[in-house]
Structure formats: structure tokens, C-alpha cells
C-alpha positions as CSV (number, residue, x, y, z in Angstrom):
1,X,0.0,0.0,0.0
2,X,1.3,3.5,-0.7
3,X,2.0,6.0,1.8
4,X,0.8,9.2,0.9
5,X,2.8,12.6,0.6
6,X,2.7,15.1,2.8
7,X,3.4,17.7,0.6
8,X,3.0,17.4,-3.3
9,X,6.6,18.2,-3.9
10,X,7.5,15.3,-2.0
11,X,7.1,11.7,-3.4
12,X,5.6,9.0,-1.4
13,X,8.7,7.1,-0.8
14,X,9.8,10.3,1.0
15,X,12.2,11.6,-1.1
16,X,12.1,16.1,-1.3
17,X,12.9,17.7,-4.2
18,X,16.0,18.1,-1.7
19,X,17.6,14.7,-1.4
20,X,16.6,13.7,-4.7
21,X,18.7,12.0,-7.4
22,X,18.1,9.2,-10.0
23,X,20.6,6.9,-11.6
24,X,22.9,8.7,-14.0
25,X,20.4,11.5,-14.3
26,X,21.5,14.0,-11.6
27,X,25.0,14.4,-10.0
28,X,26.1,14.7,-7.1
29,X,25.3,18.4,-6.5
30,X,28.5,18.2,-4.3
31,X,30.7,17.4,-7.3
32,X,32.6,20.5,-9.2
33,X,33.7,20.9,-12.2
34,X,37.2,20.0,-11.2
35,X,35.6,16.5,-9.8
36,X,33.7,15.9,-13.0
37,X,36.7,16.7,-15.5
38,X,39.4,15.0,-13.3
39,X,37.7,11.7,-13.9
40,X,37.3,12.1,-18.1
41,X,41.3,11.1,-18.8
42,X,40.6,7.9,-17.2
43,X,37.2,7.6,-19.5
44,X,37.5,5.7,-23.1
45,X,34.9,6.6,-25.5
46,X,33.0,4.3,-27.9
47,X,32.0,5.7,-31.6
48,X,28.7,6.7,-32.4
49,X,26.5,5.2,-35.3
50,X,24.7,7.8,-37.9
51,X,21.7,8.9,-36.9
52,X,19.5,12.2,-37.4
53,X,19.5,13.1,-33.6
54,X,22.8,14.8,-32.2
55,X,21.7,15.7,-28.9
56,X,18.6,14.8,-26.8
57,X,16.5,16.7,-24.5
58,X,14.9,14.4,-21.8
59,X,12.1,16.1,-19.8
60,X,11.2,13.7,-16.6
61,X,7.9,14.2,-14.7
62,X,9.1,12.9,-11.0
63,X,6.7,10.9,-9.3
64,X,4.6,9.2,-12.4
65,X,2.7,11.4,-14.4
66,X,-1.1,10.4,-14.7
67,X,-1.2,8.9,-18.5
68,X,-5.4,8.7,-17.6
69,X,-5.5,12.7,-17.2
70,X,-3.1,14.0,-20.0
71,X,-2.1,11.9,-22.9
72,X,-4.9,8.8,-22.5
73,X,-8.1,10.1,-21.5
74,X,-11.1,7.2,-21.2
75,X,-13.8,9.4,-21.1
76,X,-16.3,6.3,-21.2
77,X,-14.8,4.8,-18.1
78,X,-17.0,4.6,-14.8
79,X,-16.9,8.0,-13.0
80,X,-14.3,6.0,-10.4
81,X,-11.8,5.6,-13.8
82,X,-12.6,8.2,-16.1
83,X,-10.8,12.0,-15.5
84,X,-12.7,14.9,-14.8
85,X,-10.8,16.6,-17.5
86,X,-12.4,17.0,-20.7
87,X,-10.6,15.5,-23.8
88,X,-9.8,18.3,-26.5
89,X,-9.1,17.7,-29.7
90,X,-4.8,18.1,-31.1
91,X,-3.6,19.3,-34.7
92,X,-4.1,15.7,-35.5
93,X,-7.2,14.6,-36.8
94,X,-9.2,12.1,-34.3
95,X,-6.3,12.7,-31.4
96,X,-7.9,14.2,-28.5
97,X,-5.6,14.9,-25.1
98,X,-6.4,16.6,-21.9
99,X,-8.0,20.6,-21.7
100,X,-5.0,21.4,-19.7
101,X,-2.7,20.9,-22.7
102,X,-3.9,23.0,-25.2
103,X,-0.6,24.3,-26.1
104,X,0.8,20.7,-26.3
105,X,-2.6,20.0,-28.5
106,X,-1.3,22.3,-31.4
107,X,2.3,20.8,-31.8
108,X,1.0,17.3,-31.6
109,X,2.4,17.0,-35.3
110,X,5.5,17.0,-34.3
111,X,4.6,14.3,-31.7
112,X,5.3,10.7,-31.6
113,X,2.7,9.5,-28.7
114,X,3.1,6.2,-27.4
115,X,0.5,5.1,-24.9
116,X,1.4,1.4,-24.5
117,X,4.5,1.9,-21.8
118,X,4.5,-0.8,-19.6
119,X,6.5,-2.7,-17.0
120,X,6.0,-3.9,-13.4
121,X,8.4,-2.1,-11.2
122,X,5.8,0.3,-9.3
123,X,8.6,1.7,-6.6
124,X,9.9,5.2,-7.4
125,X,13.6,4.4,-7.7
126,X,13.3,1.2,-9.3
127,X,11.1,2.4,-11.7
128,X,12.7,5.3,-12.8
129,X,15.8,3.3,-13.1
130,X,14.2,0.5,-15.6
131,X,13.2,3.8,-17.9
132,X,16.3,5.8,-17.9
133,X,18.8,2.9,-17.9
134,X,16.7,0.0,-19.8
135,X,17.8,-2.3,-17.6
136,X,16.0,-3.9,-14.6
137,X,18.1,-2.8,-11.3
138,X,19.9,-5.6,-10.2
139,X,22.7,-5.5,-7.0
140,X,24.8,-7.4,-9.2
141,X,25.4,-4.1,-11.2
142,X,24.5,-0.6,-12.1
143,X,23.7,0.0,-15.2
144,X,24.7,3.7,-16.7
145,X,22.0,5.9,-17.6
146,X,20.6,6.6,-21.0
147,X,22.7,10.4,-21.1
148,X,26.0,8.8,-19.6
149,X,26.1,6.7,-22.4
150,X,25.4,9.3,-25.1
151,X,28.4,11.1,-23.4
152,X,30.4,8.2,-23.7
153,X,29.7,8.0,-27.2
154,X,30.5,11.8,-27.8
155,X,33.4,12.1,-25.7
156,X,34.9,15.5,-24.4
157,X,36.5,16.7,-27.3
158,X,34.7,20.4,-27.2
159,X,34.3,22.8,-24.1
160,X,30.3,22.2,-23.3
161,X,29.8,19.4,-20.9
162,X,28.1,16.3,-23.5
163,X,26.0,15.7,-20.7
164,X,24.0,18.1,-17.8
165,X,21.2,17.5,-15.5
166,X,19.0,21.1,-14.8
167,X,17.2,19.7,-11.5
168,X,13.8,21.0,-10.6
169,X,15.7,21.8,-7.2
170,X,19.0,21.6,-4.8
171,X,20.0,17.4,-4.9
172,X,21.4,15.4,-2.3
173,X,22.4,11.6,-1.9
174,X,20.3,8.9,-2.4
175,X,21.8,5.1,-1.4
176,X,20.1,3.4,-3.8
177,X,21.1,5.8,-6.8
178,X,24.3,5.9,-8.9
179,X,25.5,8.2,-11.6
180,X,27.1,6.7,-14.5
181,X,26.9,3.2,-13.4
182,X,29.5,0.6,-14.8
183,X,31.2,3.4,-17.0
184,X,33.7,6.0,-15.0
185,X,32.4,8.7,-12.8
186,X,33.4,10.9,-15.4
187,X,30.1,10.6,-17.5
188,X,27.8,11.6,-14.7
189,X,26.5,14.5,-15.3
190,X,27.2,17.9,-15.1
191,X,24.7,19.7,-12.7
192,X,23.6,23.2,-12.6
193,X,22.3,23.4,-9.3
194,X,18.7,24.3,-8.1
195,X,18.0,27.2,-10.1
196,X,19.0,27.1,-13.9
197,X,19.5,31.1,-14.1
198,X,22.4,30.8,-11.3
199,X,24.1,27.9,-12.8
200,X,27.2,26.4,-10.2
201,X,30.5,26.0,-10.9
202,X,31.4,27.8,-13.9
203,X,33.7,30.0,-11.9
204,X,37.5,29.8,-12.5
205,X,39.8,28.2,-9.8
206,X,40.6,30.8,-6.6
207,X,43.9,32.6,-7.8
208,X,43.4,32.0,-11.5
209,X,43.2,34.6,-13.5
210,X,41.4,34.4,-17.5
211,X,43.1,37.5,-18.5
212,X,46.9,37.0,-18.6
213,X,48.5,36.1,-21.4
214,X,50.2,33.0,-20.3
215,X,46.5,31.6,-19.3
216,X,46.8,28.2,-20.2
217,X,50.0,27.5,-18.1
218,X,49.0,29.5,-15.4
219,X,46.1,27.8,-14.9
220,X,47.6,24.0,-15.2
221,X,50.3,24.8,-12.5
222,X,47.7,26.0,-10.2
223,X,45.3,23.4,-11.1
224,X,47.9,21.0,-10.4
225,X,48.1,22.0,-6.7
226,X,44.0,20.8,-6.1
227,X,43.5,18.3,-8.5
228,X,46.2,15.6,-7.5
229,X,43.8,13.9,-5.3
230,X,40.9,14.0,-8.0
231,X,43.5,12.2,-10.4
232,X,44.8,9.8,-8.3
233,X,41.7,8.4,-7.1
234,X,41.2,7.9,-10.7
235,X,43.8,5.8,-11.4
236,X,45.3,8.6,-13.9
237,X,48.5,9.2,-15.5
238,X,50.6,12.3,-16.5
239,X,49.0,12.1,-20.0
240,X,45.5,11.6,-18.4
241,X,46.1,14.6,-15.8
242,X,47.2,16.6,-19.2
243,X,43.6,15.8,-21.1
244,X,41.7,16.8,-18.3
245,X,43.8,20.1,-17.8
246,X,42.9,20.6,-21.4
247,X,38.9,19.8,-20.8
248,X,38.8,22.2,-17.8
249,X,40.4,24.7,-19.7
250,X,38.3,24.5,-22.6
251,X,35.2,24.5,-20.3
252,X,36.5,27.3,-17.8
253,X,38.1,29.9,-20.3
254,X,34.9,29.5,-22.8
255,X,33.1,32.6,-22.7
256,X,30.2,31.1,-25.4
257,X,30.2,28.2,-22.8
258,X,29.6,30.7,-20.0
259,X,27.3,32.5,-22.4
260,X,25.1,29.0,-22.9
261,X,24.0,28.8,-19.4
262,X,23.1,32.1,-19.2
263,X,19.3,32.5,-19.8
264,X,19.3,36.7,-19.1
265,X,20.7,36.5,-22.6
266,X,17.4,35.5,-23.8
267,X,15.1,38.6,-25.4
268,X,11.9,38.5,-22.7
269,X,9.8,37.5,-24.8
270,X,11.1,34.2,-25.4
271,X,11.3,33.7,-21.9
272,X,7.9,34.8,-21.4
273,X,6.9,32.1,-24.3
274,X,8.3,29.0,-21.5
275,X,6.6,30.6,-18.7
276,X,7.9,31.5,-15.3
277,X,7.9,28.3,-13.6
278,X,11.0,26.4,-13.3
279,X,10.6,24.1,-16.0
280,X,9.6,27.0,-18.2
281,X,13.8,27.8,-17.2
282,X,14.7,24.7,-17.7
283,X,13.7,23.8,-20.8
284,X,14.8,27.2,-22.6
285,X,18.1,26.5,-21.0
286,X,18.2,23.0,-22.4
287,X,17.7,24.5,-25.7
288,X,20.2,26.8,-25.4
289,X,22.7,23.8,-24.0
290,X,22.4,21.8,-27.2
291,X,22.2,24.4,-29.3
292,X,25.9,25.2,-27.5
293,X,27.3,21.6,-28.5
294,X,25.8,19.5,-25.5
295,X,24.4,16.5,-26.2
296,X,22.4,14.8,-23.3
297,X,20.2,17.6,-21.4
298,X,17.3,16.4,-18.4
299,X,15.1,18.7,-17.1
300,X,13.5,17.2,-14.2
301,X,10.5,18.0,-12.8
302,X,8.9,17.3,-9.3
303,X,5.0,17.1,-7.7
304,X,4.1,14.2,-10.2
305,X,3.3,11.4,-7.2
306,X,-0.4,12.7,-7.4
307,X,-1.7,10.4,-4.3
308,X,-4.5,13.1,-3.4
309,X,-6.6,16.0,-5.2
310,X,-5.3,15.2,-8.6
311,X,-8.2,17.4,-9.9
312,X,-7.0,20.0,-8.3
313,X,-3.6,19.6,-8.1
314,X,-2.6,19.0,-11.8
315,X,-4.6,22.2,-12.6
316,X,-4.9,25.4,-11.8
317,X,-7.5,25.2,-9.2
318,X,-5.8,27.6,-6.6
319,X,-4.0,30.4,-8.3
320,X,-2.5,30.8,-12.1
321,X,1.0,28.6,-11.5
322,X,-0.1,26.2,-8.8
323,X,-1.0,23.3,-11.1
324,X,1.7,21.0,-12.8
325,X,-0.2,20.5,-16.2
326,X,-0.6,24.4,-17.2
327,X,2.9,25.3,-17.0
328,X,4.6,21.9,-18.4
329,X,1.9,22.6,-21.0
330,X,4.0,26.1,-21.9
331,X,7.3,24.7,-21.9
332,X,7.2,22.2,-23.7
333,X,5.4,23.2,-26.8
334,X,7.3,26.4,-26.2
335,X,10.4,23.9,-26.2
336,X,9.4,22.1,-29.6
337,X,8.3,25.4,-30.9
338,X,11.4,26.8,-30.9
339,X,13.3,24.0,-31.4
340,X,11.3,24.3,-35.0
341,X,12.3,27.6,-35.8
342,X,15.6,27.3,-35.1
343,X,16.1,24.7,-36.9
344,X,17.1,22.4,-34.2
345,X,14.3,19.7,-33.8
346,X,15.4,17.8,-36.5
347,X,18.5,17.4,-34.8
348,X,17.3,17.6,-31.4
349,X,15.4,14.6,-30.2
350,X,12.5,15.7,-26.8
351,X,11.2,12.8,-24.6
352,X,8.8,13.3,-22.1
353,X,8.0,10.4,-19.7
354,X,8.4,9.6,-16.4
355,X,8.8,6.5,-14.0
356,X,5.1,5.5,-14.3
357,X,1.7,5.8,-15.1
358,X,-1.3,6.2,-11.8
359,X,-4.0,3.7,-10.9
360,X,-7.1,3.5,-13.2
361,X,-9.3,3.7,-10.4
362,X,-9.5,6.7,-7.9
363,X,-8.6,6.1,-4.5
364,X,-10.6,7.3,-1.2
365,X,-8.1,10.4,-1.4
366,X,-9.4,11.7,-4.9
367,X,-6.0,10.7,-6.4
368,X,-4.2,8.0,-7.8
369,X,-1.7,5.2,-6.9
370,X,1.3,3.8,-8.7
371,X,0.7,2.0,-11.8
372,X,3.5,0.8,-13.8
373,X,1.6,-1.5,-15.8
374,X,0.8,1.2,-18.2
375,X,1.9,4.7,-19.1
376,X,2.3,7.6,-22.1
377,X,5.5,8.7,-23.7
378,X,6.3,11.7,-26.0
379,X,8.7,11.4,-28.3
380,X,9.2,14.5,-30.5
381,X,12.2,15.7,-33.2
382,X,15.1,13.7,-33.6
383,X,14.1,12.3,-37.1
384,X,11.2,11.0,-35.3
385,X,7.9,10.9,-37.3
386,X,5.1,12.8,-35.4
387,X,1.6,13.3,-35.8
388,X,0.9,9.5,-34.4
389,X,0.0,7.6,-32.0
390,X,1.6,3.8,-30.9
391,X,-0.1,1.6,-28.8
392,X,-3.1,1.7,-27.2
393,X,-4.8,0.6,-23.9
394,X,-8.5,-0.9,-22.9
395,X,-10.8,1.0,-22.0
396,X,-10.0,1.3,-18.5
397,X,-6.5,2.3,-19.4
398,X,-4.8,-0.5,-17.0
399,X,-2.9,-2.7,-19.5
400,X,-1.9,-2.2,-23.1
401,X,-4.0,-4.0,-25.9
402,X,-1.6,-3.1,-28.7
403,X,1.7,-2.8,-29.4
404,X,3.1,-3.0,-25.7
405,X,6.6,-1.7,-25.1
406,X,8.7,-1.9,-22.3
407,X,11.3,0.4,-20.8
408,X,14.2,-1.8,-22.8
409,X,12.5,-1.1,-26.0
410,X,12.1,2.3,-25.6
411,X,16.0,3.2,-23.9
412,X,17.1,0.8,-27.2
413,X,15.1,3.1,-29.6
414,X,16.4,6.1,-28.0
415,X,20.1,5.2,-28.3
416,X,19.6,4.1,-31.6
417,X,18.3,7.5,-33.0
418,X,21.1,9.5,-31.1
419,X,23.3,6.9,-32.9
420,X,24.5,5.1,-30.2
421,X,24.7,1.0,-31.0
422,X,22.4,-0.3,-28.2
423,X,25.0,-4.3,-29.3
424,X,28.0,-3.1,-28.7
425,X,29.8,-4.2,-26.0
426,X,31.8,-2.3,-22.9
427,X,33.8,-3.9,-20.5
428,X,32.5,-3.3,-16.7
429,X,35.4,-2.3,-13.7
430,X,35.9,-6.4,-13.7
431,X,36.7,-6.5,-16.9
432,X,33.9,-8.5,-17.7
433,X,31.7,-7.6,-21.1
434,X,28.5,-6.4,-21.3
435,X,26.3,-5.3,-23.9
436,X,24.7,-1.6,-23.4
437,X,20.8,-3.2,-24.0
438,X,20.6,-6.9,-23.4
439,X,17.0,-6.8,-24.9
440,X,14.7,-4.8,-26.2
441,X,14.4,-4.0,-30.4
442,X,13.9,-0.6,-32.2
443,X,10.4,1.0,-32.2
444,X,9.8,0.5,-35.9
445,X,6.9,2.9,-35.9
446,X,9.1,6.3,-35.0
447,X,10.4,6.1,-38.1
């Protein structure tokens, strides 16, 4: 049975906005830049396959959005199933979604909707692990998220970090999470702190300055004096310590990099376009990220676990910003929007998911319970074709009836389209190796 929040930023499990962090999705907010980069030297890199997607933008809902009140309505269901919110049509013909998402509604041609997720891991962490690794969690061994390995696959060669994690809040430690799993710490990502306008550790090390002309050698002897532990805990040599002098550099001594996490750059109406709530931020500073040269971006988002009032919660029943559905509504057709008319979404491949779907029938609290058996997933850009809809469920919108497709299907369609070979093997710490996906098969249909 399923305890219930106390707060709707909070999940049921307990874990705040505050002590939050998933597998490979979020770093440690404790780790630096120096810490990240003084692990890459150490870190091989395996060669990416061709593919239309060169970067990905992953938007996670935290807590299990409702797939029966946004992307799946049933409004035939028995009052105790079906939402309260009306179904509206989309720029699709015969696709209706919820009233809250009318925005989303008239960029659903650019959508690839599938509404046949399902698995049977209904805990938080365990979950959210299957979806973002594609791999059931097992103690025998952590699997690397879904952006660690697109950062693997890119390697470090430029000065934007390949992959970052924009966190709907401050992070803190989680025992059962990881970061990059089997692969080095170095492809954990790079994490911008709580709020994305006030992004950490872009500063230059205390007593370096960017200005002189002998920069570069400045910085490494001084660098040298703070990063000896960081490299020997890695196992790295003098040509290892000398790449990831070279990566800091290139990351510390960018201005356009500095520039790329700056969102006051942005003219105010674009801002006003994503909306003022933080995932309004986050997703315009995604875009700006991999339109900088990053290549794995998350934006996570918290208050999904929707245990009580989800009528009233999801919308804006209080006060204009209270509800979840109204502002991701904004940012992420704002997000595709743009995407289009920069030219980007070709390139730029947007999921939105989470760890689950919620209980067909409405519990004594007016909400809804942990339901992994079935879920929605957007999948937008990327050489992905939109305007469609895979899968479907019955009418009570508990189990698929077509097309069902679980979490390793859908992390070995992802990898695939950001050209990353889901068969090749890597060898673990043991030495021992290990396919990236063990099963799952492409989603013909997105293409």
C-alpha cells in the first residue's frame, strides 16, 4: 500500500525535491567541475552510429505522471476511472488529449505518442531506473543511464559538458542511486544546481586569472596543486592529468560556454513564451545547451506522485501557477516550438516520460496510486515521425492492448536514434563484457 505525501513536492517514498537523485540523471550536487573533469582522462569513448538526432532533451515528470489525465483520456470509463478533465481535440485529426494541454494540443504533429509503456516495477527508484537505464536494477550491477552513455559515445573533445542535469531543485544523496553506473564517474552529469539562471561552478579556480596572457600555463600549475587527489583516485596518469587540464580549460576559459548557461541572454519575450515556472527555465536553458554543442540535457520535474486532489492539483485550481499541467503545457510546446524555428528539432530529439503511469481507479483520497503496468511517452524531433499515436490501452486504461513496449524497447530506440549502437559491447570495472541493451528492439513505428 502506498504511503501518501505530505506535501506534493514530495514523493511517497519520502524523497524532497531536496535529497533527490536518480541513476545517472543527476550528479552529485556536491561534485565540481574540477571533480567531474578529473575523472574524463581515465574515461575511453566508444564511436557513435549515424543517426539524425545529435543531442537529446529528456524532460522527466518525478513521481509518475497520470497517463489517464493527460495523454490517455477514457472518457467512457466509470466515473471512479474516467478523469474529470475534458478530452480536446490536437492538430491531429481524431487525437484528443487533456484541456489542460492545449498548447501541447497544437504541436501534436510533431509528436510521436506512445501510450502502451509498460513494465511492473511500481517503486519510485526502481522504476525510474528500468526507464532511464533500460535495464531492470539488479545489485549485481549498475547500469549507466541513457545520457552517460550518449556522453560516452560523444566524448569531451569540445568545451560544453556532453552531458547536464537542470534539477527541478538543490540534490542530495540517495543510497540506492548511482551516476554513470559501470562506465567512469566521469560521464555523470554535469549539474547546474537548483536554479537554472544561477548555474554552479562555472567560476575559474581561486587565484586564476582568465586574463593573462600565459593563461593556459597559469592555470595548469595552479590546477595542479587541487587536483592531485581527484586524479589519483582515478587511477590517472601524466597524460591523463594533461587531457583533463585541457577539458577544464576549454570549459573554464569559454566565454560562449559561459554565455550558454546564461538565460538573461534570452530577449523577454522568449522567456515569457516557457513561462515563469522552473521548468519554463529549464527547458529554454536546455535548448540553449544543445544548441551550444551539449548533447544529453534532463530537465526534471517534481509534484508528479499525485496520491491526493489530482483534480485540483494537476490544474490550476488555486491560483495561475499552482498546477503541474498548465505550465509543463508552456514549456514544452514552447520547447518544440522553438526547437522548429531554429532549426534544431530535426537534430534535437525531446522525450517526455516519467517513471510510471497512476491507478485506473481513484482512490478514497481523490487521487491515484502507482501503476507501472501502463503509461504515455512523447517522443518529438530527432528524425522521429510525429503526428501519431503507438499503442493503445483498454478502456480502463490499466494494461496495453496493442503494441506493448517496455522500458528496454524504448531506452534501445532512444540510443539508436542518437546513434548510439544499443550491441556493442563495454567492459565493466571487472573487466567483464556487457552489452549496453541486453534486450529490447527498435520501435519500428518512429520512423
Amino acid at each position: 500500500m502506498n504511503t501518501l505525501p505530505s506535501s506534493p513536492l514530495r514523493r511517497c517514498d519520502g524523497v524532497s525535491r531536496r535529497d533527490f537523485l536518480h541513476l545517472g540523471v543527476l550528479a552529485s550536487f556536491g561534485w565540481s567541475v574540477r571533480d567531474l573533469l578529473g575523472l574524463q582522462a581515465a574515461a575511453g569513448v566508444i564511436p557513435a552510429t549515424r543517426s539524425a538526432a545529435t543531442s537529446c532533451i529528456l524532460i522527466w515528470l518525478d513521481g509518475g505522471p497520470s497517463h489517464l489525465d493527460m495523454f490517455d483520456l477514457k472518457p467512457d470509463a466509470p466515473s471512479e476511472v474516467r478523469s474529470q478533465f475534458k478530452a480536446i481535440p490536437t492538430d491531429v485529426a481524431g487525437l484528443h488529449i487533456c484541456e489542460h494541454l492545449p498548447r501541447t494540443a497544437a504541436v501534436m504533429k510533431e509528436v510521436a505518442l506512445i501510450r502502451s509503456l509498460t513494465h511492473e516495477l511500481g517503486n519510485h527508484d526502481t522504476g525510474a531506473r528500468f526507464l532511464l537505464t533500460g535495464h531492470r536494477p539488479t545489485p549485481a550491477l549498475e547500469h549507466p543511464s541513457l545520457g552517460s552513455l550518449v556522453a560516452h559515445a560523444r566524448g569531451f573533445g569540445a568545451a560544453m559538458p556532453p552531458y547536464v542535469a537542470i534539477p527541478g531543485d538543490g540534490v542530495g544523496g540517495n543510497s540506492g542511486a548511482a551516476k554513470s553506473g559501470y562506465l567512469p564517474r566521469a560521464f555523470s552529469a554535469f549539474n547546474v544546481g537548483s536554479d537554472p539562471s544561477r548555474v554552479n561552478g562555472l567560476q575559474s579556480p581561486e587565484g586564476v586569472s582568465f586574463a593573462r596572457s600565459d593563461l593556459r600555463r597559469d592555470m595548469l600549475k595552479k590546477m595542479d596543486s587541487f587536483t592531485r587527489g581527484v586524479e589519483q583516485g582515478s587511477g590517472g596518469s601524466r597524460g591523463d592529468r594533461d587531457a583533463f587540464y585541457e577539458q577544464a580549460y576549454r570549459l573554464l576559459a569559454s566565454p560562449e560556454a559561459k554565455a550558454a548557461f546564461d538565460l538573461s541572454r534570452e530577449k523577454p519575450e522568449v522567456r515569457q513564451r516557457y513561462g515563469s515556472a522552473r521548468i519554463g527555465a529549464g527547458c529554454l536553458l536546455a535548448r540553449r545547451l544543445v544548441e551550444a554543442g551539449s548533447r544529453f540535457v534532463t530537465v526534471v520535474d517534481t509534484g508528479w506522485d499525485t496520491h491526493q486532489q489530482i483534480f485540483k492539483e494537476l490544474p490550476d485550481s488555486r491560483f495561475a501557477g499552482s498546477g503541474k499541467l498548465p505550465s509543463l503545457d508552456r514549456a514544452y510546446a514552447a520547447l518544440i516550438t522553438d526547437l522548429r524555428e531554429r532549426g534544431l528539432l530535426d537534430s534535437t530529439l525531446v522525450v517526455l516520460m516519467g517513471e510510471f503511469g497512476r491507478t485506473p481507479k481513484l482512490n478514497a483520497f481523490g487521487g491515484r496510486d502507482h501503476w507501472p503496468r501502463a503509461g504515455s511517452v512523447c517522443l518529438a524531433g530527432g528524425g522521429v515521425k510525429g503526428g501519431q499515436v503507438i499503442g493503445a490501452t483498454d478502456s480502463y486504461g490499466e494494461v496495453p492492448v496493442d503494441r506493448p513496449i517496455g522500458p528496454p524497447d524504448l531506452a534501445f530506440s532512444l540510443l539508436k536514434l542518437l546513434g548510439v549502437d544499443p550491441s556493442r559491447e563495454l567492459l565493466t570495472p571487472s573487466g567483464r563484457p556487457m552489452k549496453i541493451m541486453s534486450e529490447g528492439s527498435f520501435i519500428a513505428e518512429l520512423i
